[in-house]
C-alpha positions as CSV (number, residue, x, y, z in Angstrom):
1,X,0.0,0.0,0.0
2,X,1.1,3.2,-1.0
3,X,2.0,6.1,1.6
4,X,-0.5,9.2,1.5
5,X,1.7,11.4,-0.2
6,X,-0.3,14.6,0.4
7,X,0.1,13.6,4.3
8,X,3.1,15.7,6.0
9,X,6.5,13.7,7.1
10,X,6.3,12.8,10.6
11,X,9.0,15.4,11.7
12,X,7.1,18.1,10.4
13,X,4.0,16.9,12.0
14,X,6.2,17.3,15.3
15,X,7.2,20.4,14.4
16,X,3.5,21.2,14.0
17,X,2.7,20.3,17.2
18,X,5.7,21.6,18.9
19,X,3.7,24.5,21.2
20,X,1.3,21.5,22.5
21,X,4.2,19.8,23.4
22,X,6.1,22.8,25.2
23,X,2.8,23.3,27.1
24,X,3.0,19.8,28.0
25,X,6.4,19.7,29.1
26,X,5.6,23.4,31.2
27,X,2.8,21.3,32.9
28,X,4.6,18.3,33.9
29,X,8.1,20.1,35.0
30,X,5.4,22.3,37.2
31,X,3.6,19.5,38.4
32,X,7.0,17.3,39.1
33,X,8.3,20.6,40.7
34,X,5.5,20.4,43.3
35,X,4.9,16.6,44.1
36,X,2.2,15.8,44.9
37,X,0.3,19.1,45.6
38,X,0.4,21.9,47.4
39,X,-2.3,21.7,50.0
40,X,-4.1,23.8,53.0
41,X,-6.0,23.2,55.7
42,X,-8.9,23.6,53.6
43,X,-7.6,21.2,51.1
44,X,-7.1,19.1,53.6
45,X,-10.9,19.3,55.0
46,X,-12.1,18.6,51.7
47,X,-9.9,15.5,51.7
48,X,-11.1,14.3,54.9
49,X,-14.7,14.5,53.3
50,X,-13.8,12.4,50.3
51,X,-12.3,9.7,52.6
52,X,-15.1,9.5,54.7
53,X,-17.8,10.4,52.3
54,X,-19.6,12.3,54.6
55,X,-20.0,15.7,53.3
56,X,-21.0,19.7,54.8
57,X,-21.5,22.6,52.7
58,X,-19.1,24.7,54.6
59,X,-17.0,24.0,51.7
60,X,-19.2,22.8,48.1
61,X,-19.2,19.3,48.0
62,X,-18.8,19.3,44.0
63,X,-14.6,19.2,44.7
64,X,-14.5,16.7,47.8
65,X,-17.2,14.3,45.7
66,X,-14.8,14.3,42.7
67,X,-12.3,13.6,44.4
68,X,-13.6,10.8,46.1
69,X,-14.3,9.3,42.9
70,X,-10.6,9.7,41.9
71,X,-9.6,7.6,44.9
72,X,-12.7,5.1,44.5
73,X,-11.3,4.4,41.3
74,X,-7.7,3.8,42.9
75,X,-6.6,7.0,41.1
76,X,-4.2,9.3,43.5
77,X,-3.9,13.1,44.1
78,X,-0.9,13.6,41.9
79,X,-2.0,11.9,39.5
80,X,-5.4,14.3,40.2
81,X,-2.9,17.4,40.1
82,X,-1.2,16.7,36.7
83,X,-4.7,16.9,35.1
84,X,-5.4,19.7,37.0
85,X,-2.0,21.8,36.0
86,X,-2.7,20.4,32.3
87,X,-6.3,22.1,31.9
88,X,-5.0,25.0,33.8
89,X,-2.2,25.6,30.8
90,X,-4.3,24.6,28.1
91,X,-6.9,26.6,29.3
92,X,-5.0,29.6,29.5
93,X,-3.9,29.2,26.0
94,X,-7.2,28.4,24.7
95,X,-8.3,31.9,26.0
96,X,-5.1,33.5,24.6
97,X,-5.7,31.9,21.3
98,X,-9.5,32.8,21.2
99,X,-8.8,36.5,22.2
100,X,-5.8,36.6,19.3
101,X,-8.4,35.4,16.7
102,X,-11.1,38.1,17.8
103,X,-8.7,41.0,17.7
104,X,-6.5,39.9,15.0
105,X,-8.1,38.0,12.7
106,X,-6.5,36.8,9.2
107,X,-3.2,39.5,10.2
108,X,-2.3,36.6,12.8
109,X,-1.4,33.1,11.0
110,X,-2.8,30.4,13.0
111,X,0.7,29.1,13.5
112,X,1.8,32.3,15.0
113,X,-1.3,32.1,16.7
114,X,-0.3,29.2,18.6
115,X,3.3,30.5,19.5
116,X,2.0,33.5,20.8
117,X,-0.9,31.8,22.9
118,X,2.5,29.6,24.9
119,X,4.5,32.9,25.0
120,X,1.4,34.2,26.8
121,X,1.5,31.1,29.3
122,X,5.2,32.1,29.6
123,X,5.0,35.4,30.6
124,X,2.2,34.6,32.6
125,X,4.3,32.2,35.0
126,X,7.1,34.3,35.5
127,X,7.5,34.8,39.2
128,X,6.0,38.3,39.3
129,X,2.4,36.8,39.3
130,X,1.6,33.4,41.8
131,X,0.5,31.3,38.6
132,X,3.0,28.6,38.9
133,X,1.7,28.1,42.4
134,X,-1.8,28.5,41.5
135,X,-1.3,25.6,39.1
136,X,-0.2,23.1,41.6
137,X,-2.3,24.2,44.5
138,X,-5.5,21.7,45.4
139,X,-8.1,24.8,45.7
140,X,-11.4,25.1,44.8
141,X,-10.3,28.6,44.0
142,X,-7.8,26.6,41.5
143,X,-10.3,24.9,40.2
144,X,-12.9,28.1,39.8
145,X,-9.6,29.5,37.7
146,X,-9.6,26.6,35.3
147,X,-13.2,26.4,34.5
148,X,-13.3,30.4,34.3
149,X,-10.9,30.1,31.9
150,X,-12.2,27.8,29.5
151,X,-16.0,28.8,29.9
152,X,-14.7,32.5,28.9
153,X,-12.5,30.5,25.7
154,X,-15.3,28.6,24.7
155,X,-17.7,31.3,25.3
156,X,-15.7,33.5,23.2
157,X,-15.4,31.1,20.1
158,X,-19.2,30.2,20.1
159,X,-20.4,33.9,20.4
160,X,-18.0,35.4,17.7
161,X,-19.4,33.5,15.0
162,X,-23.2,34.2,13.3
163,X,-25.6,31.8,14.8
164,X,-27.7,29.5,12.5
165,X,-31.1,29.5,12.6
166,X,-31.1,25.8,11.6
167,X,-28.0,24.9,14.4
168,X,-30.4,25.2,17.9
169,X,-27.9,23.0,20.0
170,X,-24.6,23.4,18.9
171,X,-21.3,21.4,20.4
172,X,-20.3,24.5,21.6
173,X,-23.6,25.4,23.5
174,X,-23.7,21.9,25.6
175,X,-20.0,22.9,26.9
176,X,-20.8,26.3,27.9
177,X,-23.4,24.9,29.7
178,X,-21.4,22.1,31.5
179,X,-18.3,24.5,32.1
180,X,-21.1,27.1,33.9
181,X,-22.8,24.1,35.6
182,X,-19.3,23.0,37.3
183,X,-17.9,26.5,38.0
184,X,-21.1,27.0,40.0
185,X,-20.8,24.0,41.9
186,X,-17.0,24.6,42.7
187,X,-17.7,27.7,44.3
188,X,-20.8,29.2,46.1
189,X,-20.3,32.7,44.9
190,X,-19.5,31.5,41.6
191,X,-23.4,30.7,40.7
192,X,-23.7,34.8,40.3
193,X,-21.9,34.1,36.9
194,X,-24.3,32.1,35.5
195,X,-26.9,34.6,35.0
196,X,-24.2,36.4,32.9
197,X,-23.0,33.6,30.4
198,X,-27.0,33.0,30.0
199,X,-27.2,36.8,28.9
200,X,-24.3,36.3,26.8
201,X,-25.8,33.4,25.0
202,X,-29.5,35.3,24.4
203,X,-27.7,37.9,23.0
204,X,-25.8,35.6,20.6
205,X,-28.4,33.9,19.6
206,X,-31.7,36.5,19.7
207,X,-30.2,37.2,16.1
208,X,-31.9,34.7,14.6
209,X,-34.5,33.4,16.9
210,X,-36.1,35.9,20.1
211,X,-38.3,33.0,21.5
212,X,-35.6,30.3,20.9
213,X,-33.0,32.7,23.0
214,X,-35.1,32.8,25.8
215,X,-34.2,29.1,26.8
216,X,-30.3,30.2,26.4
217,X,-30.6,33.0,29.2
218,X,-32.5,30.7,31.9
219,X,-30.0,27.9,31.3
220,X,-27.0,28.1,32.8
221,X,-28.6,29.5,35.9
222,X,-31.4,27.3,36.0
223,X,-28.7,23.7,35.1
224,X,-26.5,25.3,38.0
225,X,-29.1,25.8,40.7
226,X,-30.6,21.9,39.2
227,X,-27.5,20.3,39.8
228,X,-26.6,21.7,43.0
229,X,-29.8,21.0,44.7
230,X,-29.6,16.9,42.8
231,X,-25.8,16.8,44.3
232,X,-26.7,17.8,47.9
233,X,-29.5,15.2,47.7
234,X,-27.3,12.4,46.5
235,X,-24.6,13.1,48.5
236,X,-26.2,13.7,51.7
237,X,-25.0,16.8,52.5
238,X,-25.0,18.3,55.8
239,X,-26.3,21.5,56.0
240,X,-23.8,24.1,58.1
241,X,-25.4,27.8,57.3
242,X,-22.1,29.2,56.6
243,X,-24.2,32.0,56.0
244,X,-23.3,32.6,59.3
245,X,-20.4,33.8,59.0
246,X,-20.9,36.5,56.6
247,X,-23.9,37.5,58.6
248,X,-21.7,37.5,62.2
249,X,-18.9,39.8,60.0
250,X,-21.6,41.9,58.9
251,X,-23.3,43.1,62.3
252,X,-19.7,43.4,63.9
253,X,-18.7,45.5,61.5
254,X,-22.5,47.8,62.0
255,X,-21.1,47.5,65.7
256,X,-17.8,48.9,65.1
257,X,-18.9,51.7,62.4
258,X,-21.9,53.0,64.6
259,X,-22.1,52.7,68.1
260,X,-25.9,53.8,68.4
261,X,-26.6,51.3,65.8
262,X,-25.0,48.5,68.1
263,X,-27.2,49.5,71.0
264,X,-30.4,48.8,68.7
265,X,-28.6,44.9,68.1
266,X,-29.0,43.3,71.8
267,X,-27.8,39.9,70.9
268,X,-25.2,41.2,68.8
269,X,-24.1,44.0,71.3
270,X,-24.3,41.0,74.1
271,X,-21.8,38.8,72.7
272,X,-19.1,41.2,72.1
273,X,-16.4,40.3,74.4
274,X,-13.8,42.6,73.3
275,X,-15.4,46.3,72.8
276,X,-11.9,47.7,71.9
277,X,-12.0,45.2,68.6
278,X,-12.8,48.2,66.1
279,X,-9.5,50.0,66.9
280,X,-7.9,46.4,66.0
281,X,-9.3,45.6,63.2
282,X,-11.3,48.2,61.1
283,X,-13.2,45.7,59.2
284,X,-13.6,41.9,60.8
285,X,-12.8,39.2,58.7
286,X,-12.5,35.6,59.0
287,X,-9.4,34.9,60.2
288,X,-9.5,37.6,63.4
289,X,-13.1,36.3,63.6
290,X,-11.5,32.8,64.4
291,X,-8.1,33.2,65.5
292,X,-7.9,36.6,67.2
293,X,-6.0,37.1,70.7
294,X,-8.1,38.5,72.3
295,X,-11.6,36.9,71.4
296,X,-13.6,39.9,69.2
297,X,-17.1,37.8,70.2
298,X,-18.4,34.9,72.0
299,X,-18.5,32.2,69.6
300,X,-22.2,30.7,70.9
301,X,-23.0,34.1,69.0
302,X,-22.4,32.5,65.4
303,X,-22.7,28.7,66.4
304,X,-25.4,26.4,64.9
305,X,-27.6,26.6,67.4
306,X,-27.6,30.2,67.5
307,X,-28.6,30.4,63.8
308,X,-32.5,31.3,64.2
309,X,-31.5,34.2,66.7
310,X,-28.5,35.4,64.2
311,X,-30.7,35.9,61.0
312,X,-33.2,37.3,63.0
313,X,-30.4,40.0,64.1
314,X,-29.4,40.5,60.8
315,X,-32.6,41.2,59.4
316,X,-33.4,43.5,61.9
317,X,-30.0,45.8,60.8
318,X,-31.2,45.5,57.3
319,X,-34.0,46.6,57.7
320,X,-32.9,49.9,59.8
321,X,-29.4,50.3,58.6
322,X,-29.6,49.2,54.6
323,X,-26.7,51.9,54.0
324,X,-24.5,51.2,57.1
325,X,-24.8,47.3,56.1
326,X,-23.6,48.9,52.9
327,X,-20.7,50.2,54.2
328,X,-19.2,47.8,55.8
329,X,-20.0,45.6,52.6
330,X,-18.0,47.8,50.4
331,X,-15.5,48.2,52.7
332,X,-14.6,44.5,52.9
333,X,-15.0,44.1,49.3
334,X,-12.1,47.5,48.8
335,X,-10.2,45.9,51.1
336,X,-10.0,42.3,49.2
337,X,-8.7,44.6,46.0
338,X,-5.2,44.2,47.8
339,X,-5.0,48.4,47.4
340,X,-3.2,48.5,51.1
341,X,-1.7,45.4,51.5
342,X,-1.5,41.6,49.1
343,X,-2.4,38.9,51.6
344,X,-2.5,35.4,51.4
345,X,-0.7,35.7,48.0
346,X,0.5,32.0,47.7
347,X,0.4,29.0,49.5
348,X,4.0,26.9,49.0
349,X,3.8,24.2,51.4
350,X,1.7,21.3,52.3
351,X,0.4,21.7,56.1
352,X,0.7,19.6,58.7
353,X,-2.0,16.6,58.1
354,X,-2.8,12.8,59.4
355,X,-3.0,11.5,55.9
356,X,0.8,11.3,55.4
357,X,0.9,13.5,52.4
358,X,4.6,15.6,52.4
359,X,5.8,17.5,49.6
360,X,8.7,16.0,47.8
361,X,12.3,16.7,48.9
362,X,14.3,16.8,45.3
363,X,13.5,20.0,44.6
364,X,13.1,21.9,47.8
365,X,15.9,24.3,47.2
366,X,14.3,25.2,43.8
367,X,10.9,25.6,45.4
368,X,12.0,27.7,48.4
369,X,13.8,30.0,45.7
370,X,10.8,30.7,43.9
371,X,9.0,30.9,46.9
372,X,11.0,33.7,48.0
373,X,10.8,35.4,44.3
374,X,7.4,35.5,44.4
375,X,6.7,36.1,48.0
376,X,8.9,39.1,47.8
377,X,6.3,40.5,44.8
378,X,4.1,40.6,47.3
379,X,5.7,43.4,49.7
380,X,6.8,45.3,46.9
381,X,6.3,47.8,44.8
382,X,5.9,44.8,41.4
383,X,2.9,43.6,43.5
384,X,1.0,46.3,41.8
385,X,1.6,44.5,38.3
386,X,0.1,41.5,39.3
387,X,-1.0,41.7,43.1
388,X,-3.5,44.4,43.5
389,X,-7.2,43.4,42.2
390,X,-8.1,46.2,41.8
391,X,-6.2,47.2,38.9
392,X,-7.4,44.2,36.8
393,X,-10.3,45.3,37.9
394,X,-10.2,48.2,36.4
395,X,-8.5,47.1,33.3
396,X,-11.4,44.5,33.1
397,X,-14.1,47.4,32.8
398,X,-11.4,49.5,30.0
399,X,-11.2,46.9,28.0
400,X,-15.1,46.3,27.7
401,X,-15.5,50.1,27.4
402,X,-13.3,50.5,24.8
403,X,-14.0,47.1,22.7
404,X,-17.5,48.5,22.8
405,X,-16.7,51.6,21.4
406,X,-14.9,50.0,18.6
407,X,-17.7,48.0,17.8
408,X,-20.1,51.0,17.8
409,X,-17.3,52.4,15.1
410,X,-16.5,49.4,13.0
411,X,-20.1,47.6,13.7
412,X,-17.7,44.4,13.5
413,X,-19.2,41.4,15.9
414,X,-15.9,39.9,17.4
415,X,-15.2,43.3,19.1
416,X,-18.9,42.9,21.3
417,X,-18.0,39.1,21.5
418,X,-14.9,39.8,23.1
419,X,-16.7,42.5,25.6
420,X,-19.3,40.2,26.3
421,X,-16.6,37.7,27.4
422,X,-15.4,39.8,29.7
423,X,-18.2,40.3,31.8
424,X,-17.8,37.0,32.9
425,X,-14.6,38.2,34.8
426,X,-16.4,41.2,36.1
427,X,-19.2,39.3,37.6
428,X,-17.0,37.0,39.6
429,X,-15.1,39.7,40.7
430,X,-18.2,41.8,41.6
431,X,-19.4,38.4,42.8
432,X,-17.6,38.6,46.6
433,X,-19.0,42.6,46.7
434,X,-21.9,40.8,49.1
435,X,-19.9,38.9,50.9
436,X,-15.9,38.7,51.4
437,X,-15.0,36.6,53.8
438,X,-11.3,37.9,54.8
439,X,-8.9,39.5,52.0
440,X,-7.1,36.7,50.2
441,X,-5.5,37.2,47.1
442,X,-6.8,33.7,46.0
443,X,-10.5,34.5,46.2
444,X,-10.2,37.3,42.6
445,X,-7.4,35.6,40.8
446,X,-9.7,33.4,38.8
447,X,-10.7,36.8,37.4
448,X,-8.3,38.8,37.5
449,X,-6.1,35.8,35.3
450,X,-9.0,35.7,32.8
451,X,-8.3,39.7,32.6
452,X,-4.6,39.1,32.4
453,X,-4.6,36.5,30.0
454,X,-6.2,39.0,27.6
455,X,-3.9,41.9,28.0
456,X,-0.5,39.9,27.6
457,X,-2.1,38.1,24.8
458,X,-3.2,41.6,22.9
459,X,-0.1,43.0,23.5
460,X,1.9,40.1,22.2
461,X,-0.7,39.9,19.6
462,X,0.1,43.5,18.7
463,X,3.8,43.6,18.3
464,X,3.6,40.1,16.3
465,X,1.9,41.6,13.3
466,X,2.9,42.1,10.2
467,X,3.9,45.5,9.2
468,X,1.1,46.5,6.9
469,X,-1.2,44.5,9.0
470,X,-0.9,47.0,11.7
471,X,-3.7,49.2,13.2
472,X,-3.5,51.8,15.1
C-alpha cells in the first residue's frame, strides 16, 4: 500500500505540534516541581470529606465528591494534580488563542497564533504573578480558575461566530453549559456568573431566533441551581449555614462603624467580648473572627444553634441600617482589592495533616527560591503589576468600554463578542462585593487571570503583526 503522499512527514508533524508539546512539558516540569500538591488546611478538610464520604457545605461538595471518585477508582492526588495543571495551561492558551483570533483576525497566522498563545503562558508564569503556584495548589479557587478560563475561551469562540437558525444545539452550546454548571458548583459565589453567560448566550443567539434565546438566558442558571440541589440530595450533605459567618462579619462590622446602631442589636451587642476590637481591626474578617487574641465575640454568638436568633439579628440591621450594612460591605470588598496590603498571595507548602501527604524533597531548594521570588512581589512595589485586584479590575471594565466603542465604530461582531466575554470576569469579581470573607489574594485571581490573559495576549498579539497588518 502506498504512503499518502499529500500527508506531511512525521517530523514536520512534530514540528506542528511543537507549542502542545512545550505546554505539555511546562505542565509536567510544574507539576514534578511540586509533588504531589500543594495543599491547606482547607484542602485538607475537603480531603477528609472524600475519605469518609460524609460531606458539609461549609466548603461545596462538587470538589470533595470528585475527588472521592478519583480515589474510588484507585486514582491518586498527583495523578489528580497533573490533570489539573494540564487544563490549567491549556486553558489559558485556549483563551489567549480565542482572544488573538477576535482581535486579529487573518493579520495573525494560525501558526503564530499558537506561538503567541504559549509565549502568553510564559510570561504569565514568570514569578512576578503566583501562577506557577496556582497551578499546583489543590483549591477550589484553582479549580474556579480553570473552569473560568475555559468557559470565557469557549464562550468566546461560540459567540464570535453568526448563529444558524437551523444549528439550535450546537457542540459548543452543551459545553458552555457544562463548564457554567461546574464552576457553579466549585464555588458558592461562583453561581452569580451564571446569569451572565446566560445573557451572553441570548444575546448571541436573539439574532436569529427571540423565542428560541429565551431558553439560552435561563440555562446556565437554572442547570447550575438543578445540579446543586440533585448533588446535595445524593450526596447527603449536611447543611452548616455558613451564612453565618458573613452575617456574624456583617453586624460586627454595623457595631464597630456605629455605636448607636450597636445599641439597637441586643444579641449582637451582648456577645461582644472585646469592645476595643474596632481600633484592632477596622473591618472583621474571617481569620480575626477565628483566630484573634483576644476573642472579638463569643463564639455561641455564630454557632449552629444560634442560627434562628443570628438571622433574626441580621434582618433587623437591614431593615434599619440598609446603607451602614452597605458600608461595611463595600468596605470588605475594597479591602480584598489588595489596594493596602497583598495577603495570602500564595500557598507553597503542604500543612501539617494525618494523611501522610509531604511535599517532595528533590526539589526543595528550587521551590524555596521561587518561593521567596514570588513572596517578595508581594511586599513590593511589582505587587502592583500582578497583586492588586483592583487594577485588573479596572483594566477588566477599560477593555469592555473600549472594545464597545470599537464595535459601535466598526459595527464588526468579534469586538462585542470579546466585551461580552469579559463580563464573565467582572461578575466574579463583583461576585464577593456581598460577601468577602477575609482579603485573600486567591479568592479574585480566577478573574483577575481571565483579565490578564487578555492583555499579555493583545499585546503580544500587537507587536507580532505584520507590518502593513498593523492598526493603530
Amino acid at each position: 500500500m502506498s504512503r499518502d503522499e499529500s500527508a506531511p512527514p512525521p517530523a514536520l508533524r512534530i514540528v506542528s505540534r511543537l507549542p502542545d508539546l512545550l505546554a505539555i512539558a511546562v505542565a509536567v516540569v510544574l507539576w514534578r516541581l511540586f509533588y504531589p500538591a500543594l495543599m491547606s488546611a482547607d484542602t485538607m478538610n475537603q480531603y477528609g470529606q472524600a475519605l469518609t464520604g460524609r460531606y458539609l457545605d461549609w466548603h461545596p461538595p462538587f470538589m470533595a465528591a470528585v475527588l472521592g471518585l478519583v480515589l474510588r477508582m484507585r486514582g491518586t492526588v498527583g495523578l489528580l494534580m497533573l490533570f489539573q495543571c494540564l487544563a490549567g495551561v491549556f486553558g489559558l492558551r485556549a483563551l489567549a488563542a480565542a482572544c488573538l483570533a477576535q482581535l486579529y483576525g487573518p493579520r495573525l497566522p494560525q501558526r503564530r497564533v499558537e506561538w503567541l498563545s504559549l509565549l502568553t503562558l510564559l510570561v504569565l508564569l514568570l514569578p512576578v504573578t503566583p501562577l506557577a503556584f496556582y497551578l499546583m495548589t489543590l483549591w477550589k479557587d484553582v479549580w474556579a480558575m480553570v473552569l473560568l478560563l475555559w468557559l470565557a475561551a469557549v464562550l468566546l469562540r461560540l459567540t464570535s461566530r453568526e448563529p444558524s437558525p437551523r444549528e439550535r444545539w450546537p457542540g459548543e452550546f452543551l459545553l458552555v453549559l457544562a463548564l457554567a454548571v461546574a464552576l457553579g458548583l466549585v464555588r458558592h459565589n461562583a453561581v452569580l456568573v451564571l446569569p451572565v453567560a446566560g445573557w451572553v448566550l441570548w444575546s448571541w443567539r436573539a439574532r436569529v431566533d427571540r423565542r428560541g434565546a429565551l431558553v439560552l438566558l435561563v440555562a446556565p442558571l437554572a442547570a447550575g441551581l438543578a445540579s446543586d440541589a440533585l448533588l446535595t440530595r445524593a450526596l447527603h450533605v449536611q447543611a452548616t449555614k455558613i451564612e453565618r459567618v458573613v452575617m456574624t462579619l456583617d453586624l460586627l462590622g454595623v457595631c464597630a462603624e456605629d455605636a448607636t446602631a450597636c445599641d439597637q442589636l441586643p444579641f449582637t451587642r451582648s456577645h461582644i467580648v472585646d469592645p476595643g476590637y474596632a481600633s484592632r481591626y477596622p473591618v472583621v474578617d474571617a481569620v480575626a473572627l477565628f483566630h484573634a487574641e483576644p476573642r472579638i465575640v463569643d463564639p455561641d454568638f455564630y454557632s449552629l444553634a444560634s442560627y434562628d436568633r443570628l438571622r433574626s439579628e441580621y434582618i433587623r440591621a437591614a431593615r434599619r441600617f440598609p446603607w451602614l450594612l452597605a458600608k461595611v460591605k463595600l468596605a470588605a470588598f475594597v479591602r480584598l482589592l489588595g489596594v493596602e496590603q497583598t495577603s495570602y498571595f500564595i500557598h507553597d507548602t503542604i500543612v501539617d495533616n494525618p494523611y501522610g501527604f509531604v511535599i517532595n524533597r528533590r526539589f526543595a531548594g528550587v521551590r524555596e527560591r521561587l518561593s521567596i521570588l514570588t513572596r517578595g512581589v508581594a511586599g513590593s512595589g511589582w505587587r502592583w503589576l500582578s497583586g492588586v485586584h483592583l487594577v485588573w479590575v479596572a483594566a477588566n471594565v477599560a477593555w469592555i468600554i473600549a472594545l464597545l466603542r470599537r464595535y459601535r465604530r466598526s459595527g464588526e461582531a468579534r469586538f462585542r463578542a470579546l466585551a461580552q466575554m469579559l463580563l464573565l470576569p467582572l461578575a466574579y469579581s463583583l461576585s464577593y462585593l456581598p460577601a468577602a470573607p477575609a482579603a485573600d489574594f486567591r479568592f479574585l485571581f480566577p478573574a483577575t487571570l481571565v483579565v490578564q490573559c487578555v492583555t499579555v495576549a493583545a499585546l503580544l498579539g500587537g507587536l507580532a503583526q505584520k507590518p502593513s497588518g498593523r492598526e493603530p
